[in-house]
C-alpha positions in Angstrom: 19.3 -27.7 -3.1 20.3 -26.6 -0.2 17.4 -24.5 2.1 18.9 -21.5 3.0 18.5 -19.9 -0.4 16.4 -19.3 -3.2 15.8 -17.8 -6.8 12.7 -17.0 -8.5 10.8 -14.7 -10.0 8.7 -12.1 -8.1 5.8 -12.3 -10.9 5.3 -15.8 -10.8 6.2 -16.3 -7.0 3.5 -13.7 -6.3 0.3 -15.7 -6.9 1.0 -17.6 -4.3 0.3 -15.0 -1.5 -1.6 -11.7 -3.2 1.9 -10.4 -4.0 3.7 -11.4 -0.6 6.9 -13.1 -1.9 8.2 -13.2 2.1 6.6 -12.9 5.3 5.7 -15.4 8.1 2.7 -16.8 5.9 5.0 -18.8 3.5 5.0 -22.7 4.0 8.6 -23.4 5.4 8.5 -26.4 3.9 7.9 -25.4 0.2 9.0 -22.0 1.2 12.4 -22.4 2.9 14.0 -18.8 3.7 11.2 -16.8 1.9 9.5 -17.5 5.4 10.3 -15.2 8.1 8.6 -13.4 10.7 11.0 -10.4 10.9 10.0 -8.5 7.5 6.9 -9.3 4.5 8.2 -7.9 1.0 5.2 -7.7 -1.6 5.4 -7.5 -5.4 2.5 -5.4 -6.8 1.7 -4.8 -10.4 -1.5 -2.5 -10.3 -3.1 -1.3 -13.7 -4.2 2.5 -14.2 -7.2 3.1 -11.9 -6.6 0.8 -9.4 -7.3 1.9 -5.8 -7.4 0.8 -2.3 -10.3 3.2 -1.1 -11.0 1.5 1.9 -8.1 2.5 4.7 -5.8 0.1 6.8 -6.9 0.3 10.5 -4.3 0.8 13.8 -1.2 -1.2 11.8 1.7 -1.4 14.3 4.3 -2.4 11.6 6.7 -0.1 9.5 6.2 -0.3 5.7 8.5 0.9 3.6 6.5 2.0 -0.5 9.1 1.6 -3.8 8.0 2.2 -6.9 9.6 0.6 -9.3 7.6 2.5 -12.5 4.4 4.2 -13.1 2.7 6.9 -11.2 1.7 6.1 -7.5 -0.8 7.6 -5.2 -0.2 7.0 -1.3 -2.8 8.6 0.9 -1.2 8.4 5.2 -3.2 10.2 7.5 -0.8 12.7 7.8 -1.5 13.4 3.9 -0.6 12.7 0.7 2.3 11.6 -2.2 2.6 10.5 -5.4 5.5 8.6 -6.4 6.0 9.5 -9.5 9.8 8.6 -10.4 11.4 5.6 -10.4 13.2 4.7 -7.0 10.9 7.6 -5.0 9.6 5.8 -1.5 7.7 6.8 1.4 8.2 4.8 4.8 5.6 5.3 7.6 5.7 4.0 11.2 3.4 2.2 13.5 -0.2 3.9 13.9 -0.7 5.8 10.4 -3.1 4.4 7.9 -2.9 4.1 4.4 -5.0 3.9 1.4 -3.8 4.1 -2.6 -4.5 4.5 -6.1 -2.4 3.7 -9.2 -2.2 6.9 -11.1 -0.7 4.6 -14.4 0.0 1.5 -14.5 2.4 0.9 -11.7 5.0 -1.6 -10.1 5.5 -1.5 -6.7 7.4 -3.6 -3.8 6.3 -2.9 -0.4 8.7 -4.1 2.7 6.7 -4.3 6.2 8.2 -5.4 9.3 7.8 -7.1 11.3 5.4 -9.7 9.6 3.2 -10.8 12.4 0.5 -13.0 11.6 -3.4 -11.8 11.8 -2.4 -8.8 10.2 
């Protein structure tokens, strides 16, 4: 197979990395073009009730929020949104924090960039 390429599925590849199906943090070798330090992209299926209460602290990456079904809370320092429709996103630069809760059960892909490790 040749390395510049790869297929998979985003439910089984995401055990591997909490969720994170690319990013700079993927094994080259096993990992091939899933590892990258230009962009992370993160598969996350969180049940009803689920929450991140604690917030993220002085991120300097873009992230980019897709939810792909449920019903989403995203708390940014500059307020609140709930995603509540399939394809609705929120993108926030460098310097705003984030926290979340999973309204429903939810599917979401987050897209960061650039993926820079020790963060």
């Amino acid at each position: 197979m040749a390395d510049n390429w790869y297929g998979g599925n985003a439910n089984d590849d995401a055990e591997q990395h909490r969720g994170w199906l690319l990013g700079h943090f993927v094994d080259p070798v096993n990992g091939g073009v899933r590892a990258t330090g230009d962009l992370e992209v993160k598969w996350g299926i969180h049940p009803a009730g689920q929450a991140r209460p604690e917030w993220t602290a002085g991120d300097q990456r873009t992230t980019m929020l897709l939810l792909v079904s449920g019903r989403f809370r995203l708390d940014l320092t500059t307020g609140s949104t709930t995603l509540a429709r399939q394809g609705d996103y929120v993108v926030w630069g460098p310097g705003i924090d984030h926290s979340w809760a999973a309204e429903e059960d939810s599917v979401v892909v987050t897209i960061r960039w650039p993926s820079i490790p020790g963060h």
